[in-house]
N, C-alpha and C positions, 0 to 999 in steps of 0.2 A: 504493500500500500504506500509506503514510505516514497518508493521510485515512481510509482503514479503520479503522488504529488509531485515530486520532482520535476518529472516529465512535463505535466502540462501549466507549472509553474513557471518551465524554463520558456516552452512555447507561448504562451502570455508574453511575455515581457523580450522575446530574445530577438536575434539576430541581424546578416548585412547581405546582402547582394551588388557589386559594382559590374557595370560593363566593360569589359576587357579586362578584367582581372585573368594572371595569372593560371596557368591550368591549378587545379589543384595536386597537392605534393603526399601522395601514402607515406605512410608513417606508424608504425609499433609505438605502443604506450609506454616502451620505457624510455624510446628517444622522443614524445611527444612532453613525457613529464620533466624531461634533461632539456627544450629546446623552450617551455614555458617559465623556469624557473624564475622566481623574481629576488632580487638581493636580501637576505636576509630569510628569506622563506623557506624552509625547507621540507623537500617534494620527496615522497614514495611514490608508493602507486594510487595513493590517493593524498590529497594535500595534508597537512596536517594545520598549515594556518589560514585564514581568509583573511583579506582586508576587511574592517569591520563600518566601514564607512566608503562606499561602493556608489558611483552615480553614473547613471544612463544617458550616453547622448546620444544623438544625432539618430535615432533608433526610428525608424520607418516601416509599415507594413506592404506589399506590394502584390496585388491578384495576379499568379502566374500561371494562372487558369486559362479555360477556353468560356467566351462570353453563354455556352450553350450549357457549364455544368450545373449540375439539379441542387448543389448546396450553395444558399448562399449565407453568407459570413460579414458580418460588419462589426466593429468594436471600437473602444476608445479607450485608453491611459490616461489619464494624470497624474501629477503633474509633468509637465516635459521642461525638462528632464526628470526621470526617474531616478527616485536615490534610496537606496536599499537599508533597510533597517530603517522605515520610517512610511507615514502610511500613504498609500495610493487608493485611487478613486477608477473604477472600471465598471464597464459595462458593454452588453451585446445584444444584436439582434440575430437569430440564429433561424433560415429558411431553409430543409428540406421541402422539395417539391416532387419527391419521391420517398418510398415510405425507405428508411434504411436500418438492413438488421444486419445478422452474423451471415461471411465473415467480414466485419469494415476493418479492410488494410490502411495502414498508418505505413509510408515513406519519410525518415525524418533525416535531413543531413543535414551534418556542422560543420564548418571550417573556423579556423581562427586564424588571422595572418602573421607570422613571424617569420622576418629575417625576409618581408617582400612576399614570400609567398604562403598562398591558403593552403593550411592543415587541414586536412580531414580528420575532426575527434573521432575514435575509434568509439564503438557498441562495446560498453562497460556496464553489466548491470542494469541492461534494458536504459539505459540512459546515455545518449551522443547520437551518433549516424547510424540510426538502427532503423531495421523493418519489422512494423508490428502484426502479424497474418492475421488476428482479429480484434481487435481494439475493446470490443464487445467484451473480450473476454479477462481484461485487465482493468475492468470497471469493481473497485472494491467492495461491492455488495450482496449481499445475499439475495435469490428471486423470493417478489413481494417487500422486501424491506424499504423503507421510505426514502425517497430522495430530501437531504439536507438542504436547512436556510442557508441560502435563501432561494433555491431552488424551489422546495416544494414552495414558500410563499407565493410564489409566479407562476406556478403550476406548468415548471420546467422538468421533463423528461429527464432521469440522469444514465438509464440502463437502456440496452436496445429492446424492440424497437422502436425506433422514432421515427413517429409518423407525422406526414404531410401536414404543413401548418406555421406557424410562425410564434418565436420564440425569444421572449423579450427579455434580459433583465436590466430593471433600470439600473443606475448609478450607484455602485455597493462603494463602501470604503474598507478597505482591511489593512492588516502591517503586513509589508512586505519584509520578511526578515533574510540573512543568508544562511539560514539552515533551509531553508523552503528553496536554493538552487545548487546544481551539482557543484561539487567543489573542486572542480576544475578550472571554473570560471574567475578566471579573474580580471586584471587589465588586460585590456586590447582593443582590437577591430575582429569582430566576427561578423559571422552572412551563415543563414539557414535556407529550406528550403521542407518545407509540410507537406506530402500530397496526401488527399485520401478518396478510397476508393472500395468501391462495395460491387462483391461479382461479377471485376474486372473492368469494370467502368468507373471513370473517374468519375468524382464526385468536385471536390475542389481542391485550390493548389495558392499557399500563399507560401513568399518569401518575407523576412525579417531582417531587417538592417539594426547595430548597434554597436555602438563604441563604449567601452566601460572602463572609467576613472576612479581614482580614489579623489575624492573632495579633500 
């Protein structure tokens, strides 16, 4: 449940896409943790420090969709910039025009740039540039058990399937902390890339732009 969070914690709030960027560069986690290192920090195979004062910039969402997929997706961030350990303001409106169940595939890929060029973060724990074959199935609840506020207040679906309709939530505010993102994350420039897709057909496809500073 822990890496769920994670996961769509990181997809909320993350990534970059430029044109003409660099191909991107494979890379093993022990020379990805040797090539992220920051002075003073020191890196295993998982971090052992964060910055604990973290802020979001230049961070963009972009539809890299076709105009014809059946989900549509709109949301908003506050503040911009985003600054971690302190609270943000979010909301979305969420259109299936197709009813979508098991299996909805998740495409998620990460880079981060170092040294000029984009890292591909390797699949660590269902968390980085992973393929998820049913997303359905990594929803932490029991069948029948209620979807949480403030979901059920808006009487937002949280388990499949989700059916044809539109799906509002207004403007929540919560604390965004850095234990709610991978601890890989630290400073840089990263670029993602979401698709999803249900029985081989796209559904939709967003990119994320974002630079991440210590304040």
């Amino acid at each position: 449940m822990a890496a769920v969070l994670k996961m769509f914690s990181l997809l909320l709030v993350a990534m970059v896409t430029t044109e003409g960027a660099p191909p991107p560069m494979e890379i093993n986690i022990g020379q990805l943790m040797k090539e992220i290192q920051m002075p003073g920090i020191v890196i295993t195979d998982k971090l052992s420090y964060k910055p604990h004062k973290l802020r979001m910039l230049k961070w963009r969402v972009t539809d890299c969709g076709m105009p014809s997929d059946p989900l549509k997706v709109n949301g908003t961030l506050m503040p911009d910039p985003l600054n971690i350990n302190d609270q943000i303001t979010g909301s979305f409106n969420v259109t299936p025009m197709v009813t979508i169940d098991k299996p909805l595939r998740g495409e998620v890929e990460i880079k981060k740039k170092v040294l000029g060029q984009w890292v591909k973060i390797p699949c660590v724990d269902n968390i980085g540039s992973c393929t998820y074959d049913d997303l359905c199935s990594l929803i932490p609840l029991e069948p029948g058990d209620p979807c949480p506020s403030p979901l059920s207040d808006y009487n937002i679906p949280c388990e499949c399937p989700f059916k044809i309709g539109s799906y509002v939530l207004p403007p929540q505010t919560f604390y965004l902390t850095v234990g709610l993102l991978p601890e890989w994350l630290v400073t840089g420039e990263y670029q993602a890339r979401a698709k999803l897709s249900f029985s081989g057909k796209a559904l939709a496809c967003r990119e994320v732009a974002i630079s991440v500073v210590e304040n």
